[in-house]
Structures are given as structure tokens and as C-alpha cells.
N, C-alpha and C positions, 0 to 999 in steps of 0.2 A: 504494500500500500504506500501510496505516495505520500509526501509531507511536505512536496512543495508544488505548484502549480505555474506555469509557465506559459506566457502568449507572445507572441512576436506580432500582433497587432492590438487597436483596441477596438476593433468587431471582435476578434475571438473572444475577448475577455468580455466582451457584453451579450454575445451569444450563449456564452456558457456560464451568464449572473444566473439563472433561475437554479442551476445544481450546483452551485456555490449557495446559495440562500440554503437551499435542503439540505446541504453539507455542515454548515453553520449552527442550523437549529438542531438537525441531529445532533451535533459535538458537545453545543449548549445544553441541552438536555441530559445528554448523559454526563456533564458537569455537574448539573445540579441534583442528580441522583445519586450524586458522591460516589467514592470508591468503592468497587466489587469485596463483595464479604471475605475474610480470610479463609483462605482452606484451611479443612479440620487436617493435624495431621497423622500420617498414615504412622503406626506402629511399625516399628524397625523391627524384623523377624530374624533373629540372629541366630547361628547354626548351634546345635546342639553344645558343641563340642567347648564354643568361647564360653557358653553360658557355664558349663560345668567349669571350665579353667579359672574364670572370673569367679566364680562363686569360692573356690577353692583358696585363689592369691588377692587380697584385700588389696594390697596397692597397685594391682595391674588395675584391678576392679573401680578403683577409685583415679585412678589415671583414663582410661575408657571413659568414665563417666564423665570428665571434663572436655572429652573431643565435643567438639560441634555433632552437629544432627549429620550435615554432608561425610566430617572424615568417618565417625561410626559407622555410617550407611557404606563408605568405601572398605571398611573390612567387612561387613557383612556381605558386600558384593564378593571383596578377593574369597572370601574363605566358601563362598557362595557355591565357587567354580571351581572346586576340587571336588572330583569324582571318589574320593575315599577319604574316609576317616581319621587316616594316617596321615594323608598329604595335608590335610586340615590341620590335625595337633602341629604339623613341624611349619606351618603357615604362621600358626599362632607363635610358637618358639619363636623363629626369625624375627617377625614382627615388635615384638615386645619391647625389645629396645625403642623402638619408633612410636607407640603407645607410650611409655613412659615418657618420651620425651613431646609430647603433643602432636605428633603428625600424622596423616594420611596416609592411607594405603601408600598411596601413587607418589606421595612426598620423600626426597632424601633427606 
């Protein structure tokens, strides 16, 4: 969608006043209907495997719980995409360093 409008005459620009007026009132209107309600948000589904480790290690536990919504949701994606259980706990392993120290999966 466009944000700016352009005429290299002013017949075009007076041609095309009546969907600019409809453009106008649309935008004004939904100005005055103020901003769209916040989304509720989704529950992070996290693999079994972090839940039992975090339950177990208090300060991983309490490091995890200060990531943002986005970097938690980025381990619960990486750990997401291991086809085994084993490649998940050594995902968790590696990781931890970078959990305790506040970063994202995807972060060095």
C-alpha cells in the first residue's frame, strides 16, 4: 500500500479529489476508533525436556525467566526441532551458558 501519492498534472490531482476525500474519511475514522485491541498472548509450549531441567536447576530457571517472550520462544523453537530427546538435553547443555548470560537462541 502506498503512503505517498503523486500527479505530474493538476487535472490528475483533481480527477482523483473524490478517492482522496474517501481515503481521508476512511483514515479519519479509523483514527478516531483508536488503536486495535492488544493481542491476548499465546502461551509458550516448551519441550518437555527444558521444563524438567529448569525445574531441577533454580538458577538456569531463574535466568530463562528473565529472557524476553521473543529469546524464550527462540529456545523453545531450537529445542522444538530436535527429533530426539537426547539431541534436546545436549541442546539444553550447550545452551546454558547463553541462558545465563541473557541471550537468544540465535544470539553469540
Amino acid at each position: 500500500m502506498a503512503d505517498t501519492v503523486r500527479f505530474r498534472a493538476a487535472a490528475e490531482a483533481e480527477a482523483a479529489l473524490p478517492a482522496l476525500r474517501r481515503y481521508l474519511h476512511a483514515a479519519k475514522d479509523l483514527a478516531e476508533k483508536g488503536p486495535a485491541a492488544p493481542k491476548a498472548p499465546t502461551p509458550l509450549a516448551l519441550p518437555v525436556e527444558l521444563r524438567e531441567i529448569l525445574q531441577g536447576d533454580r538458577q538456569l530457571a531463574e535466568a530463562f525467566e528473565r529472557l524476553t517472550p521473543g529469546r524464550q520462544r527462540s529456545y523453545a523453537i531450537l529445542l522444538s526441532s530436535a527429533k530426539t530427546s537426547q539431541t534436546r538435553i545436549a541442546r539444553i547443555a550447550r545452551k546454558r551458558a547463553a541462558i545465563m548470560a541473557g541471550k537468544g537462541a540465535n544470539e553469540r
